[in-house]
N, C-alpha and C positions, 0 to 999 in steps of 0.2 A: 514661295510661301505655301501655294497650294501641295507640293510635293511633302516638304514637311509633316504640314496639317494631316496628310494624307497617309504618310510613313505613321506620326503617333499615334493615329485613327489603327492602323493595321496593329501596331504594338501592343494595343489596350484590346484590338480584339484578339489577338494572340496571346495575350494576359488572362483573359478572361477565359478561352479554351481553355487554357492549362489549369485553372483554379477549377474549371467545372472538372475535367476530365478525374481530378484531382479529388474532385468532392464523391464524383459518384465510383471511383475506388473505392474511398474510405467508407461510403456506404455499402459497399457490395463484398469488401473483403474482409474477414474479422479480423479484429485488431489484435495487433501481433503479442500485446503485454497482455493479453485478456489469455490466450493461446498458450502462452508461457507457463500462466498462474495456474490456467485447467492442466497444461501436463505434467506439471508438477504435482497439481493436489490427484491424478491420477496416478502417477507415480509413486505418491506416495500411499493409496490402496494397495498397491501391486506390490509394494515391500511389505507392506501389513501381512497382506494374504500367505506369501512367504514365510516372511520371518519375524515380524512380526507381533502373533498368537504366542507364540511360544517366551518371547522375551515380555509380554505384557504379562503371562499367566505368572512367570517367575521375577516379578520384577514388583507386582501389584501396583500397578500402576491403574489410578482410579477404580481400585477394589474398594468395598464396604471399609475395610482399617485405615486407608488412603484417602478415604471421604470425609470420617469422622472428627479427625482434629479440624477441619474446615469450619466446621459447624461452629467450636469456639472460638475462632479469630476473632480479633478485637481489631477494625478500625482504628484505633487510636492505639496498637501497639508500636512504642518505642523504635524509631528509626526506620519505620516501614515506607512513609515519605521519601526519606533520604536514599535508601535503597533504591528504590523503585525510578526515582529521580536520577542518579547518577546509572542505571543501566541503562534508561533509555536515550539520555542524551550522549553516552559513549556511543548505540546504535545507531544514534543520528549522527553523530559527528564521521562514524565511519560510511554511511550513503554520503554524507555531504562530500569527503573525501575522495570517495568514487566517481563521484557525479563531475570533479574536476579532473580528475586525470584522464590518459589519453585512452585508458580502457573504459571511459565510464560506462560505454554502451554495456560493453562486456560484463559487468560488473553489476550493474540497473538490473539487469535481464537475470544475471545470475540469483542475484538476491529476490525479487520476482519469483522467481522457478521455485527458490528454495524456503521460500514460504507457504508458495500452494502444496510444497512437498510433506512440509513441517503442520500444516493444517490439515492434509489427508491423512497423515498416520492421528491425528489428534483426535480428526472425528470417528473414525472408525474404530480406533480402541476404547472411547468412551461409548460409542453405540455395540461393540463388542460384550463390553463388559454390565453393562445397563440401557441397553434396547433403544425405545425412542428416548428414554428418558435423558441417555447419553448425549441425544442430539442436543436436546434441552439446554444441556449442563456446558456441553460446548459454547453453545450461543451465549448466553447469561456469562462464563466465562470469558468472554472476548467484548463485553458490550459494558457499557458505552465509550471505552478506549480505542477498542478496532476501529472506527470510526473517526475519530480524530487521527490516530496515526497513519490510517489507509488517505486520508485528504492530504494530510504533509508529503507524503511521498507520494502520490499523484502531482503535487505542486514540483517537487523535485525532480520527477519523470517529465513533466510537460515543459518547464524550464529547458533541460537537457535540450528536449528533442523538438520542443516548439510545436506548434500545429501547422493545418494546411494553411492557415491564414498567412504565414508568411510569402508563401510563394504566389499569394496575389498581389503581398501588397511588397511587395521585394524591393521596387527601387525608391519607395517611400524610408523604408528601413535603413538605407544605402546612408540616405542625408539625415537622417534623421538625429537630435541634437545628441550631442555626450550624456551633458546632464540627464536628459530624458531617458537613457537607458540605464545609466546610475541607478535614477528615481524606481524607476520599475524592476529594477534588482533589489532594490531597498525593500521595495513594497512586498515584496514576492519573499524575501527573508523574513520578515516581521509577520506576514500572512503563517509561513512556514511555525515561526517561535511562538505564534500565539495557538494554533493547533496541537503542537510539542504538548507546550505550558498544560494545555487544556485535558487533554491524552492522561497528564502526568497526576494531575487532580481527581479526574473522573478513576482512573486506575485506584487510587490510591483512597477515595473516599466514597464515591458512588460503588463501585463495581464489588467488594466488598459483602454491601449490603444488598445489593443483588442474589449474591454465591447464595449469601445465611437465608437470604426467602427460598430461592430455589432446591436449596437442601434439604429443607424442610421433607421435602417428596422422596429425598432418599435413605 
């Protein structure tokens, strides 16, 4: 009995090594999706600066002609909901889709990268083309949608890949009930649909009315 007692006394202190040694990686190394998103929106400066200028100059893209029909969008135009609703849920149904295959890591990461890449050329051709104000116009642009979307797919990434907390509590996880991890699959879907939902509102009615104040300055 003592031998036992003694063996699960070493297990849980052996448990507990590996949860600290664990914890103070993820404090001391940067985190690998944060890495991804900066080389991409790096990346995507370093195409700007290239090639970039040239396709913005001929393309007018957020030039003064490019701005002004903004000014009169209407909120309440005609299928703009629907729109905006059926693109974003095809994007989510395609991370959802990745996040289950046997590429998902590949695919998370990719989509990651290629957002900070797609956000670098964004802000620098608007700061290109209209100085700070460009930055401005970005922000207000992305807000308060980015926000909701960026929490759905961090719930999507952390599902995936789970945190350190697993590798403490590992053989709790082992027995732990069916139902129970049903339930917290459920919860974590529905946390996901009500962020979506919310994403799809705030885009579609808030954000909007944001652009037409912000415009005002341009």
């Amino acid at each position: 009995m003592y031998q036992i007692s003694n063996g699960l006394s070493d297990m849980n202190d052996l448990s507990s090594i590996t949860y600290s040694a664990r914890y103070n990686e993820k404090n001391t190394t940067p985190d690998s999706k944060l890495l991804v998103f900066g080389t991409g929106f790096l990346l995507g400066l370093v195409f700007f600066y290239f090639v970039g200028k040239q396709l913005i100059e001929d393309s007018g893209v957020f030039s003064q002609g490019d701005i002004e029909p903004l000014k009169n969008f209407s909120m309440n135009e005609s299928g703009y909901l629907i729109y905006i609703a059926g693109t974003r849920i095809k994007q989510f149904l395609f991370v959802m889709f990745c996040s289950l295959s046997i590429w998902s890591g590949c695919f998370l990461y990719t989509a990651l990268g290629w957002s900070g890449f797609q956000l670098g050329i964004l802000a620098y051709a608007a700061m290109y083309q209209h100085g700070v104000r460009g930055m401005f116009y970005c922000i207000f642009m992305l807000m308060p949608q980015g926000i909701f979307y960026f929490l759905a797919f961090v719930q999507v990434m952390n599902k995936k890949f789970g945190s350190d907390k697993k590798y403490y509590h590992k053989n709790i996880n082992i027995t732990k009930n069916k139902a129970m991890n049903i339930g917290e699959n459920v919860k974590t879907f529905l946390n996901i649909m009500v962020l979506l939902c919310l994403g799809i509102l705030s885009e579609s009615y808030i954000n909007p009315w944001l652009m037409k104040w912000i415009l005002l300055f341009f």
